[in-house]
Kinemage of the C-alpha trace (Angstrom):
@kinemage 1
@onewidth
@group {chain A} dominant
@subgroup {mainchain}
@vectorlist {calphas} color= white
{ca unk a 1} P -70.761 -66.610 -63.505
{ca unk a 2} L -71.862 -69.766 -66.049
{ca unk a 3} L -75.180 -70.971 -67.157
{ca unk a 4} L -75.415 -74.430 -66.123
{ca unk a 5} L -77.497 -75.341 -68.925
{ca unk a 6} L -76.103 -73.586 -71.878
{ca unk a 7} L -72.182 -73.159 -70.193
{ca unk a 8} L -72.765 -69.389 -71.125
{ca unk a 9} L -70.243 -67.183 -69.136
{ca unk a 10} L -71.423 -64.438 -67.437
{ca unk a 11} L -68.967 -61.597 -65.489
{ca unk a 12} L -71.406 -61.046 -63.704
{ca unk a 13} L -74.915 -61.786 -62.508
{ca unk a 14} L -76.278 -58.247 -63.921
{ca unk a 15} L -75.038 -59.424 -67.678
{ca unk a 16} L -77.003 -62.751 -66.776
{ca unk a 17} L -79.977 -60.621 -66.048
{ca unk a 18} L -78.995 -58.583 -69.499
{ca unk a 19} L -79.357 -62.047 -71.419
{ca unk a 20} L -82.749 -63.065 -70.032
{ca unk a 21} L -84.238 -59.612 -70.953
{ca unk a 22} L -82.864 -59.985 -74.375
{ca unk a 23} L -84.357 -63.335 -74.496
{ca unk a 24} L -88.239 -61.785 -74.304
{ca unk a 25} L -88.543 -62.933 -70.602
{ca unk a 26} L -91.671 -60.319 -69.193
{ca unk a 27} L -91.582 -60.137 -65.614
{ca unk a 28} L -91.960 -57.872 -62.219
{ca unk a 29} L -90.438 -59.822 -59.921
{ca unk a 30} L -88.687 -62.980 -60.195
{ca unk a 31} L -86.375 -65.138 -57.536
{ca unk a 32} L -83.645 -67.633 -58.779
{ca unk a 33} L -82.994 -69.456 -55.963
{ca unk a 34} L -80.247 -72.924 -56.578
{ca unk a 35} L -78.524 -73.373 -59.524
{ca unk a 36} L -79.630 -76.707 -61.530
{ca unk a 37} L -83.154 -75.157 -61.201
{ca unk a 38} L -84.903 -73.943 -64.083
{ca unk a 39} L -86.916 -70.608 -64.587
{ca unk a 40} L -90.475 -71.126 -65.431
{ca unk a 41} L -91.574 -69.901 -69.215
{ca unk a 42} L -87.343 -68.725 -69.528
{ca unk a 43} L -84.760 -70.395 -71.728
{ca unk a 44} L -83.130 -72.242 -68.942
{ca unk a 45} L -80.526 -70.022 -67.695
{ca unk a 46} L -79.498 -70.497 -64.055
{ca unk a 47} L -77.205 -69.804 -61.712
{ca unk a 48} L -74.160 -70.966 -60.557
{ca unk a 49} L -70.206 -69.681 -59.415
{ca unk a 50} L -67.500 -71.887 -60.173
{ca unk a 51} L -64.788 -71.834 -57.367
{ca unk a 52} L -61.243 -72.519 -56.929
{ca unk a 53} L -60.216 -76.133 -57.992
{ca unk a 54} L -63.357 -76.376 -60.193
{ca unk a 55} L -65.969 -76.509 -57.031
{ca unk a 56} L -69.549 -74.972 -57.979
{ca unk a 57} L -71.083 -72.978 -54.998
{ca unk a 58} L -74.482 -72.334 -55.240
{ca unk a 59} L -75.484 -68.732 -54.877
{ca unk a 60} L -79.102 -67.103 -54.804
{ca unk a 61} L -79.562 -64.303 -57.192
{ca unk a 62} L -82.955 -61.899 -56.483
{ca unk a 63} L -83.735 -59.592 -59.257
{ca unk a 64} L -86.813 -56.995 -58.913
{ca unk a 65} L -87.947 -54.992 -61.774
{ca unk a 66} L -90.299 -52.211 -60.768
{ca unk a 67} L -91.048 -51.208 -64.644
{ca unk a 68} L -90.035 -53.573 -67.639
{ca unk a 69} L -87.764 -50.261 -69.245
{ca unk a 70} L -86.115 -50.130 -66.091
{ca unk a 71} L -82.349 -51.562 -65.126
{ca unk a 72} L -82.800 -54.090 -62.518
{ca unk a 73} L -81.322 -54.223 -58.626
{ca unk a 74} L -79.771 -57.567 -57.884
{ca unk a 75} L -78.582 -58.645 -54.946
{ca unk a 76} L -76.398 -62.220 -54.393
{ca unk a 77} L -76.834 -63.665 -50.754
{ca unk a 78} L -74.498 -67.101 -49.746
{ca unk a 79} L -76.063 -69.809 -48.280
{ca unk a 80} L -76.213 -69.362 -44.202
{ca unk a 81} L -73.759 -70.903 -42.495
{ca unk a 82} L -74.191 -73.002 -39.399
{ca unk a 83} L -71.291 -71.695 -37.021
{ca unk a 84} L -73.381 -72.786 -33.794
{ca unk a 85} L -73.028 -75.803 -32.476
{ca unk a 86} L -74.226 -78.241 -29.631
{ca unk a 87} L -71.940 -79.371 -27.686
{ca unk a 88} L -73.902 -82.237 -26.585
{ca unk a 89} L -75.271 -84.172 -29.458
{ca unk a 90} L -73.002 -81.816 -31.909
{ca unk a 91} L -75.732 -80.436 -34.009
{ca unk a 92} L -75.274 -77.249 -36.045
{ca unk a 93} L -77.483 -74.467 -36.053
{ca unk a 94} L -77.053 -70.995 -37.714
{ca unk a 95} L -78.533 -68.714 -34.946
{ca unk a 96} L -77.353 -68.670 -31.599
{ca unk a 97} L -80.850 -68.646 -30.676
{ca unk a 98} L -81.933 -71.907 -32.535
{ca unk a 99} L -79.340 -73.436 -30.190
{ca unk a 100} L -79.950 -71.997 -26.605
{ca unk a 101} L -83.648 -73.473 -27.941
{ca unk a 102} L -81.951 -76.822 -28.483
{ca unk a 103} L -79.713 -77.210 -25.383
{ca unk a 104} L -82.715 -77.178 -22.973
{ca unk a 105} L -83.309 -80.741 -24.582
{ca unk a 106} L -80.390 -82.123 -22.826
{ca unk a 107} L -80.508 -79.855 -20.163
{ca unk a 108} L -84.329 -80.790 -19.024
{ca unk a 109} L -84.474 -77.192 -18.375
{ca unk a 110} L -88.595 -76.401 -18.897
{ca unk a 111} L -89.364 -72.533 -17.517
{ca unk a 112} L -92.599 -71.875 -18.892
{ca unk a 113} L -95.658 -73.015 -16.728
{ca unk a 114} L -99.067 -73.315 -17.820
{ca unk a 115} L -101.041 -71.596 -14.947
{ca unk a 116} L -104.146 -74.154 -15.437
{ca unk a 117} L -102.660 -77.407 -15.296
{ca unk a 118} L -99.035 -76.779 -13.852
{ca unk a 119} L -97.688 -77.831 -17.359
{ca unk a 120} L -94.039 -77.213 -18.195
{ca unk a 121} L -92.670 -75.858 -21.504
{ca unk a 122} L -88.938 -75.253 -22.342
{ca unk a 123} L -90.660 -72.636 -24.915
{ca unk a 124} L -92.557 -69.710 -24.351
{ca unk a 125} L -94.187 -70.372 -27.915
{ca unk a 126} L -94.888 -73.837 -26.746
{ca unk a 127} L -96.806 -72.709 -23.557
{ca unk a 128} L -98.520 -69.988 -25.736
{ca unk a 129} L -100.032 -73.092 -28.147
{ca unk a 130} L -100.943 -75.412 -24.922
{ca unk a 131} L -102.932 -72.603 -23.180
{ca unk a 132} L -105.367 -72.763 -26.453
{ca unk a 133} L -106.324 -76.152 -24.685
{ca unk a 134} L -107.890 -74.613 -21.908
{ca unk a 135} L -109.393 -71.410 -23.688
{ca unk a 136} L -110.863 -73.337 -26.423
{ca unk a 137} L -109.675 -71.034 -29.048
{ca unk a 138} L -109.312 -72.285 -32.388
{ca unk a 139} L -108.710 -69.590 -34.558
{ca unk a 140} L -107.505 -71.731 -37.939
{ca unk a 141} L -110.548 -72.619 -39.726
{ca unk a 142} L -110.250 -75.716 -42.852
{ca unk a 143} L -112.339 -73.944 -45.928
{ca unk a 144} L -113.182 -77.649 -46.988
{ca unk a 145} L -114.844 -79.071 -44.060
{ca unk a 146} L -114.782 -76.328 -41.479
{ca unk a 147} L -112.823 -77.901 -39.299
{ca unk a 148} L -110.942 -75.722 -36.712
{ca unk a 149} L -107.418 -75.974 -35.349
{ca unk a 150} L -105.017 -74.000 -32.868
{ca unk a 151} L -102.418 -73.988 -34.562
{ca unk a 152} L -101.501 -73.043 -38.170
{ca unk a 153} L -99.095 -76.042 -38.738
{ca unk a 154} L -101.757 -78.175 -37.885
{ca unk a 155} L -104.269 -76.698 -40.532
{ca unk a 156} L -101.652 -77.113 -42.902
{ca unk a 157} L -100.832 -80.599 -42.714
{ca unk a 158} L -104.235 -81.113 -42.433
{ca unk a 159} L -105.230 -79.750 -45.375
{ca unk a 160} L -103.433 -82.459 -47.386
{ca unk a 161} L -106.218 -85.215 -46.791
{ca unk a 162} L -108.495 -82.578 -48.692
{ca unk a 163} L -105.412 -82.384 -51.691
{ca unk a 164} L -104.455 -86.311 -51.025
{ca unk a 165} L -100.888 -84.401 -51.325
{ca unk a 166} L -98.078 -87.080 -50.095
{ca unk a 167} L -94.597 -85.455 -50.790
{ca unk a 168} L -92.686 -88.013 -48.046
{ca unk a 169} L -92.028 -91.121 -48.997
{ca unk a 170} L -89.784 -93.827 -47.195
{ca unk a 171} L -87.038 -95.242 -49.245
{ca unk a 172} L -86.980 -98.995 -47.731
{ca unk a 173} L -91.027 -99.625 -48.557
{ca unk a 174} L -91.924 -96.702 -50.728
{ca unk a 175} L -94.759 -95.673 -48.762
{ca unk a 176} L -95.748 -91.839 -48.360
{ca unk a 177} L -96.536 -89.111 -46.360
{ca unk a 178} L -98.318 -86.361 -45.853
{ca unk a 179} L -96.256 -84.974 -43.569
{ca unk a 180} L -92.549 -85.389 -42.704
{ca unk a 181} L -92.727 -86.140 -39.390
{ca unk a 182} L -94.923 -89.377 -40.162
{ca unk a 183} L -91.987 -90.367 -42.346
{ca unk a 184} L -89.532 -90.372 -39.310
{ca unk a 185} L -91.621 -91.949 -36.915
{ca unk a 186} L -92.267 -94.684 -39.411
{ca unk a 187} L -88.882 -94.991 -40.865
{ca unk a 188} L -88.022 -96.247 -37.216
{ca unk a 189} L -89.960 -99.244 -38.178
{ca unk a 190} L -87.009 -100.596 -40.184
{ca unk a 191} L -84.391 -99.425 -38.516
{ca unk a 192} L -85.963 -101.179 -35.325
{ca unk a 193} L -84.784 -98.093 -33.388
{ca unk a 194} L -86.613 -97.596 -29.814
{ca unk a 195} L -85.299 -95.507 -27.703
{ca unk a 196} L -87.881 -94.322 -25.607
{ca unk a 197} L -87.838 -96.816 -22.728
{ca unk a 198} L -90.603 -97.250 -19.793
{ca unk a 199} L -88.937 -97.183 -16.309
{ca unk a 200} L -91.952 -99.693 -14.414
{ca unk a 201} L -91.219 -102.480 -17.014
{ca unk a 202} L -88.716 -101.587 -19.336
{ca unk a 203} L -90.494 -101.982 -21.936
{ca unk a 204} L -89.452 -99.774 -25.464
{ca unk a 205} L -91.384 -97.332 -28.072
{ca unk a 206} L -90.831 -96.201 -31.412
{ca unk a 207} L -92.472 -92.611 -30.361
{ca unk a 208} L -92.440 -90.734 -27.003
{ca unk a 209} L -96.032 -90.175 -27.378
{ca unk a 210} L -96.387 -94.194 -27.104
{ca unk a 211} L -94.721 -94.492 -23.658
{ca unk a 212} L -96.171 -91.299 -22.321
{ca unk a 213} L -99.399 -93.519 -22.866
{ca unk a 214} L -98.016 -96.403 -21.746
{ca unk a 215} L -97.138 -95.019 -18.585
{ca unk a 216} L -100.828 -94.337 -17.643
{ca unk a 217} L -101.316 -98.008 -17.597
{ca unk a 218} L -99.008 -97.964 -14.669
{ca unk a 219} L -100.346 -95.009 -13.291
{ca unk a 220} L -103.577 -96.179 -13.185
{ca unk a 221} L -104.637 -92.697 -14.596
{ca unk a 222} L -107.850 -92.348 -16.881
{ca unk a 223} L -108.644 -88.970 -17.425
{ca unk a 224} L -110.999 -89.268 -20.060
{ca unk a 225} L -114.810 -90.102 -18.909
{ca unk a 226} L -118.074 -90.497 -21.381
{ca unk a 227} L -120.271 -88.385 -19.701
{ca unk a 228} L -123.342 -90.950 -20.848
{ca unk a 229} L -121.614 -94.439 -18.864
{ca unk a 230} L -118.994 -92.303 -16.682
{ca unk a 231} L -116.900 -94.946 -18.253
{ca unk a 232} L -113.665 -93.640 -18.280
{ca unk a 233} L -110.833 -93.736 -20.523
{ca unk a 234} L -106.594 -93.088 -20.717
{ca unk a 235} L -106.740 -91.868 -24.458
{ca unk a 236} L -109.208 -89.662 -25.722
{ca unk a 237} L -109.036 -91.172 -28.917
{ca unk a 238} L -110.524 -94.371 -26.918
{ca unk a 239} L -112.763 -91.973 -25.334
{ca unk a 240} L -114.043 -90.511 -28.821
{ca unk a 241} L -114.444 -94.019 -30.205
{ca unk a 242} L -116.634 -95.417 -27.533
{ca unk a 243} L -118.790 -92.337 -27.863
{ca unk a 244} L -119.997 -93.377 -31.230
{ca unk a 245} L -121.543 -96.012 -29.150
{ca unk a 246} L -123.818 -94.109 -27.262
{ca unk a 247} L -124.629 -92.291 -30.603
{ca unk a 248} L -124.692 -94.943 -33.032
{ca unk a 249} L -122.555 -93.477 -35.615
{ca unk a 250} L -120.479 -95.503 -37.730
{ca unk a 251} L -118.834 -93.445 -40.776
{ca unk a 252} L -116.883 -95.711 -41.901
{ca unk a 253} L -118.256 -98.126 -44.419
{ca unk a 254} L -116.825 -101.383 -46.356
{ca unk a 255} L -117.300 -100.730 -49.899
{ca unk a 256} L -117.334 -104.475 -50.686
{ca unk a 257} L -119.790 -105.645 -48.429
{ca unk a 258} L -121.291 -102.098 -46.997
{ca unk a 259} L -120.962 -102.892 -43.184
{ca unk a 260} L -119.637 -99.806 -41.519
{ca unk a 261} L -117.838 -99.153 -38.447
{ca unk a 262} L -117.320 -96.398 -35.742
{ca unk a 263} L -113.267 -95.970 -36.978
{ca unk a 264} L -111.123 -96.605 -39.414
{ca unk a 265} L -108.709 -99.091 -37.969
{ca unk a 266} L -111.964 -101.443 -37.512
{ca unk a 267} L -112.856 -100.982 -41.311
{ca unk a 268} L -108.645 -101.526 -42.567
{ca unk a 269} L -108.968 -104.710 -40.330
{ca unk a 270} L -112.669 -105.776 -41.762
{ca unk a 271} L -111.351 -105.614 -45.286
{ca unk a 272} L -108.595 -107.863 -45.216
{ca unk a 273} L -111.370 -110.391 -44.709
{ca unk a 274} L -112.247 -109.562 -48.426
{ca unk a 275} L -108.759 -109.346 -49.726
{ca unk a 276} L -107.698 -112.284 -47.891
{ca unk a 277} L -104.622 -111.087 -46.733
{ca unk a 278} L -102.665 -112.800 -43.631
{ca unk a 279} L -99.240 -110.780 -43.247
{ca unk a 280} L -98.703 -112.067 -39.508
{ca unk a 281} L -97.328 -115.281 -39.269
{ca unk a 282} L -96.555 -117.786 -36.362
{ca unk a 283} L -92.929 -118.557 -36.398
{ca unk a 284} L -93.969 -121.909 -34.493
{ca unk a 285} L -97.326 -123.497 -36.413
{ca unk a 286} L -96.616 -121.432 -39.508
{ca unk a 287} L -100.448 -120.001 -38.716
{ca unk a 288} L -101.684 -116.461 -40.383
{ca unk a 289} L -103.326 -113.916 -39.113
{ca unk a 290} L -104.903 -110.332 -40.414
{ca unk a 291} L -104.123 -108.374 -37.293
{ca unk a 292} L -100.507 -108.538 -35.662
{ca unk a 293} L -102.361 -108.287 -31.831
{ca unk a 294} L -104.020 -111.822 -32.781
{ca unk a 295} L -100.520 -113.008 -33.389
{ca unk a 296} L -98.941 -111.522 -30.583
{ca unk a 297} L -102.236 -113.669 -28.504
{ca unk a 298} L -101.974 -117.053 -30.365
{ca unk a 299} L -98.029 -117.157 -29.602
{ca unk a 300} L -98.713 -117.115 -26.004
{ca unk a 301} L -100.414 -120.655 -26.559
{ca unk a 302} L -96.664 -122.009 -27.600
{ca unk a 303} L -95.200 -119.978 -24.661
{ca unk a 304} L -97.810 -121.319 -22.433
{ca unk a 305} L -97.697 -117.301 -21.062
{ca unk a 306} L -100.829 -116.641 -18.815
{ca unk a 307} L -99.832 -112.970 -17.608
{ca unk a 308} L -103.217 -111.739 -16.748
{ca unk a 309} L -105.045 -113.108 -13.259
{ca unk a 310} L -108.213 -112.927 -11.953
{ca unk a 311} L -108.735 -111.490 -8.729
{ca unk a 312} L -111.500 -113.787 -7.595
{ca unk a 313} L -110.456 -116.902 -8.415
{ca unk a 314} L -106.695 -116.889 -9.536
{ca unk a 315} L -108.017 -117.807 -13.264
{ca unk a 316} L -105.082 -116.873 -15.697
{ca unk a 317} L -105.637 -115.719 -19.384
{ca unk a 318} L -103.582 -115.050 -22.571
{ca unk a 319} L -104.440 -111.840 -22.870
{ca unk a 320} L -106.644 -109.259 -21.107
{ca unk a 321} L -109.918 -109.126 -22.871
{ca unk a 322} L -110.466 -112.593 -22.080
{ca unk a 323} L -109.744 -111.586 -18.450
{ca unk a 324} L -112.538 -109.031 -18.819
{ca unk a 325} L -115.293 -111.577 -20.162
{ca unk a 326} L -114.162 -113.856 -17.391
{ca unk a 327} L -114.857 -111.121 -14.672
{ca unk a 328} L -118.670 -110.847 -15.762
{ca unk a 329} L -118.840 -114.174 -15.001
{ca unk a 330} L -118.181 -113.173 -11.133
{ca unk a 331} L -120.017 -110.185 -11.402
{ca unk a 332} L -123.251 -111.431 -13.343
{ca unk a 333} L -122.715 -108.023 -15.411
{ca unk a 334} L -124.519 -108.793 -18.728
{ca unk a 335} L -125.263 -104.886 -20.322
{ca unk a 336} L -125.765 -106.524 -23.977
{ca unk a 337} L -129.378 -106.794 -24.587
{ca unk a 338} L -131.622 -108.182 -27.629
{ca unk a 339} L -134.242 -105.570 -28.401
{ca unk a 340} L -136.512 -108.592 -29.789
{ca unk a 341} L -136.710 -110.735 -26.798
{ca unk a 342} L -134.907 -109.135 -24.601
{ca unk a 343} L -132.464 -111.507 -23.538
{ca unk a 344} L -128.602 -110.380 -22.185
{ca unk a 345} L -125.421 -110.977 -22.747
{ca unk a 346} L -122.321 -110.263 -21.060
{ca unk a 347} L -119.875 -110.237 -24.182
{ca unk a 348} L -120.984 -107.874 -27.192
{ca unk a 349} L -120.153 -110.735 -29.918
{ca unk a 350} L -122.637 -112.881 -27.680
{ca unk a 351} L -125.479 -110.689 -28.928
{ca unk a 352} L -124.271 -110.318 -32.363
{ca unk a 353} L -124.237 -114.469 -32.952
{ca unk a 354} L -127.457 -114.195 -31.034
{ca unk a 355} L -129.328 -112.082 -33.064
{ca unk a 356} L -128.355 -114.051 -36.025
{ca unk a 357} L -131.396 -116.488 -34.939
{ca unk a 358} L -133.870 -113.944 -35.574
{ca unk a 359} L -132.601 -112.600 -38.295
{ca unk a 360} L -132.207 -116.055 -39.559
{ca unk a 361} L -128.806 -114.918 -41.471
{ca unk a 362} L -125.737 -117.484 -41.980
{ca unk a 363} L -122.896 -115.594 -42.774
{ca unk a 364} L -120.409 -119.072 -43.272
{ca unk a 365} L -120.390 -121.377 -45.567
{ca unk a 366} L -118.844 -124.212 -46.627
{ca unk a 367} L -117.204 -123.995 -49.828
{ca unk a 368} L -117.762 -127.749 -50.446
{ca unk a 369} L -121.292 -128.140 -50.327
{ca unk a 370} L -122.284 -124.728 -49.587
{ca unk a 371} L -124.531 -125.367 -46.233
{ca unk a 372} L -124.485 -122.292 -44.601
{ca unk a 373} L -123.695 -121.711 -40.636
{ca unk a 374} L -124.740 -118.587 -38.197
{ca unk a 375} L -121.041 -119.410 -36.195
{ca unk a 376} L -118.048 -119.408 -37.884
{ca unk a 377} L -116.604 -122.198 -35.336
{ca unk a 378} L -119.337 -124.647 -36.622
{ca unk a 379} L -118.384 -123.562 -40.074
{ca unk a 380} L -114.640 -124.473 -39.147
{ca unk a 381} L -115.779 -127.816 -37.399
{ca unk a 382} L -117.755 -128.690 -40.310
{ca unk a 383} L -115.253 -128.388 -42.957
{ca unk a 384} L -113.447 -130.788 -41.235
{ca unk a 385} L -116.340 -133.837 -41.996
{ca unk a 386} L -115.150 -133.234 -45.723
{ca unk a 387} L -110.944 -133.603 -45.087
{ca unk a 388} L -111.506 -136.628 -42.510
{ca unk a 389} L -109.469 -134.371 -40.311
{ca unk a 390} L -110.560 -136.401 -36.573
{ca unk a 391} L -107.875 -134.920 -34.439
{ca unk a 392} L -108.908 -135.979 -30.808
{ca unk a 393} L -108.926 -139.179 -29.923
{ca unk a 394} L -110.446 -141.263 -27.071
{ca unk a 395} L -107.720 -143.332 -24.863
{ca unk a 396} L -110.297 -145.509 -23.826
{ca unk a 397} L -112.225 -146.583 -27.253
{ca unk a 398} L -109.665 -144.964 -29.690
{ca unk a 399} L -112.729 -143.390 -31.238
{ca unk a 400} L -111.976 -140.152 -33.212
{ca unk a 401} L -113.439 -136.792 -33.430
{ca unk a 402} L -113.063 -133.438 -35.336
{ca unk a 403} L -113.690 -131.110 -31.803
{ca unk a 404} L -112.038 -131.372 -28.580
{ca unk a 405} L -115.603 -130.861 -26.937
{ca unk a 406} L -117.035 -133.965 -28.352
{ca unk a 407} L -114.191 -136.113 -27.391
{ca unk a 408} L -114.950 -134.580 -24.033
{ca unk a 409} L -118.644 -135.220 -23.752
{ca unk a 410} L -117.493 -138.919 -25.337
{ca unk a 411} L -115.408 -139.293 -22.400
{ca unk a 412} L -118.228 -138.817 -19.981
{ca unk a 413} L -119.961 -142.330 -21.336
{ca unk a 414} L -116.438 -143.911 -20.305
{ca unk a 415} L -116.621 -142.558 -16.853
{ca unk a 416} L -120.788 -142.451 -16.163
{ca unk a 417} L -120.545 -138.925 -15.508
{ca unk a 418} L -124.098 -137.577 -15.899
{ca unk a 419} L -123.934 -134.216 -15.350
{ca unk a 420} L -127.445 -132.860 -16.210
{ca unk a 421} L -130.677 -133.351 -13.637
{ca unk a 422} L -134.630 -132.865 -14.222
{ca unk a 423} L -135.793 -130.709 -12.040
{ca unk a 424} L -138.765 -132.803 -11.899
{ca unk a 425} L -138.163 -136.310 -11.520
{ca unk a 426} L -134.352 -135.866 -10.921
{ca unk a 427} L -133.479 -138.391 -13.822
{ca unk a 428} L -129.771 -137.501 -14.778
{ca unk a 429} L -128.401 -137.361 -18.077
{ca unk a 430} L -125.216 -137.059 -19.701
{ca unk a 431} L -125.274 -134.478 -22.284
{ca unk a 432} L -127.581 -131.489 -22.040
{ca unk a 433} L -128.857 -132.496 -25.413
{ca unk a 434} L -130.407 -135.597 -23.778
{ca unk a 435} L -131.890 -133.302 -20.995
{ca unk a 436} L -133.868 -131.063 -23.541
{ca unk a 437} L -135.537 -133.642 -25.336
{ca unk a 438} L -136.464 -135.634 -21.458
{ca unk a 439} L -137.999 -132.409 -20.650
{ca unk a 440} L -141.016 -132.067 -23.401
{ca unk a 441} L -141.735 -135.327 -21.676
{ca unk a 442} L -143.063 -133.157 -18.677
{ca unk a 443} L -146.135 -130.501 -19.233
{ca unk a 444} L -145.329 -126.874 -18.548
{ca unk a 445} L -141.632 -127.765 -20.210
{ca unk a 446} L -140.441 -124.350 -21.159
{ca unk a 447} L -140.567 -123.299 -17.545
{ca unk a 448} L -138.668 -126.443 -16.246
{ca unk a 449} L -134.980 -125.498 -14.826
{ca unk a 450} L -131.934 -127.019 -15.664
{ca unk a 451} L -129.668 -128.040 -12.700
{ca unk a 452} L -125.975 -129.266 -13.580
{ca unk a 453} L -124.468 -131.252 -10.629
């Protein structure tokens, strides 16, 4: 045997041990395990066998020493070797065991059932883990935060948010990991590998946990419900998000501007406001965006893609969350109140713009002159007055504006269009504007109706 540090020979691993008790090396019980590897507070002897035709074969050497006087008992074990393999996929394995395990992967073969939920398992360990579900049992307690787990592995990688510990990292972007697993499912990001493929539309996912949830969209299945709304859910991390609605909790805060959010993904998207950064981009307009699902939205306007319809009137939308807003419309649902005077709204961001009049707060402004907006698409619309950017123009006049809306309500002086009736003396007008200030004409204003024709 040679040191690979020193190139000592050795005849044998015993004279090795000889050489690091002669060295002043103090120990009970010690475990060499590859060669290249050093000892800690030892020379740097390690181990290593040099083969036929100059090969090195690592080798691990265990020595135990009940009593420092005494000779030592070592023992030399060869790596395993992996004489099992799949005939499928042809992975090795080096117990027969580890392979019957594998093979019920290609072979579907799942003969463990959960007696609660008719569950399938192709391992009995498996099944044992799942039925913790139902029990409740979480025996695998976090002595940072308390948190409980049912399983150990989970604890474990767990733990390594307390220790920030990140021992993964991916060789294309140099990001890390916690956890290896993580590093596999992201690695797939640059190989552009997908092969977990939904059979309704084809569609493909990085992770089999990502079409398993796709699927429910199909499905129709939602088997998560808020027990405050009944609302009801297909992920329960959707579920546990909306929740904090009910309760008002938000733990996540913005450190540069202190507004806080119920998760974390809202917060990572909220601070790219700050940092400024766009990494989406349109490969049509060239146009940036923070989020990659407001790209994915704005590059249906080139496509002219309207996939999502509405029921009642055949409406088609971009994307669904417009659909949604449009709905209310139908069904006069408006659940967003002001506590101050009380009126409703039937989209959330409604309310939030709304409230910004008693507040009196003007979040935008223009870095020209510095005049200050409560919308951020009047802050966009003004900017425009300083870069003489008029971008609709009238066909009829060839008079310019900076908004599509006020070429529109121009238009309707072209045509006599007149829109907007007193509800007392039935004078017409054609912008609203013009309405409101007809109507302090009349007493008892505030209670007049507006009728559009």
């Amino acid at each position: 045997m040679k040191c690979s540090v020193c190139v000592k020979y050795f005849s044998c691993a015993k004279e090795f041990l000889k050489d690091t008790q002669e060295s002043g090396l103090k120990i009970n019980h010690i475990s060499l395990n590859y060669y290249f590897h050093y000892i800690p507070d030892h020379r740097g002897h390690t181990v290593s066998r040099e083969m036929e035709g100059g090969h090195v074969q690592s080798v691990e050497v265990e020595v135990i020493f009940s009593s420092f006087d005494q000779e030592p008992l070592t023992s030399i074990k060869e790596p395993p070797v992996k004489g099992y393999q799949c005939s499928e996929c042809m992975k090795c394995f080096s117990h027969r065991s580890h392979l019957l395990i594998h093979e019920k992967i290609h072979t579907g073969e799942k003969p463990y059932q959960c007696s609660e939920c008719l569950k399938c398992f192709s391992q009995k360990s498996h099944l044992v883990v799942h039925k913790k579900i139902h029990t409740g049992e979480k025996p695998f307690q976090c002595s940072e935060c308390l948190r409980c787990f049912s399983q150990k592995s989970h604890l474990i990688v767990h733990k390594k948010i307390h220790t920030g510990e990140k021992p993964h990292q991916c060789s294309e972007c140099l990001k890390r990991f916690s956890n290896k697993s993580d590093l596999m499912k992201h690695f797939k990001i640059h190989t552009g590998e997908k092969p977990y493929q939904c059979s309704e539309c084809l569609k493909c996912f990085y992770q089999k946990s990502h079409l398993v949830r796709h699927e429910k969209i199909h499905a129709g299945e939602k088997p998560y419900q808020c027990l405050e709304c009944l609302k009801c859910f297909c992920r329960k991390s959707n579920l546990v998000i909306h929740e904090k609605i009910h309760t008002g909790e938000k733990p996540f805060q913005c450190s540069e501007c202190q507004k806080c959010f119920t998760n974390k993904s809202s917060l990572v998207k909220h601070e790219k406001i700050h940092s400024g950064e766009k990494p989406y981009q349109c490969l049509q307009c060239l146009k940036c965006f923070t989020v990659k699902s407001n790209l994915v939205n704005h590059e249906k306007i080139h496509t002219g893609e309207k996939p999502y319809r509405c029921s009642r009137c055949l409406k088609c939308f971009g994307n669904k969350s417009d659909l949604v807003k449009h709905e209310k419309i139908h069904t006069g649902e408006k659940p967003f109140k002001c506590l101050v005077c009380l009126k409703c709204f039937g989209i959330k961001r409604d309310l939030e713009r709304h409230k910004r009049v008693h507040t009196g707060e003007k979040p935008f402004q223009c870095s020209v002159c510095m005049k200050c907006f409560r919308i951020k698409r009047d802050a966009v619309v003004h900017a425009k007055l300083h870069t003489e950017e008029n971008l609709y123009q009238c066909l009829e006049c060839m008079k310019c504006f900076n908004r599509k809306s006020n070429l529109v309500q121009h238009e309707q002086v072209h045509r006599g269009w007149k829109p907007y009736k007193c509800a007392e003396c039935f004078k017409c007008f054609t912008f609203k504007r013009y309405l409101k200030r007809h109507l302090k004409v009349h007493t008892g204003e505030k209670s007049i109706s507006v009728h559009s024709v």
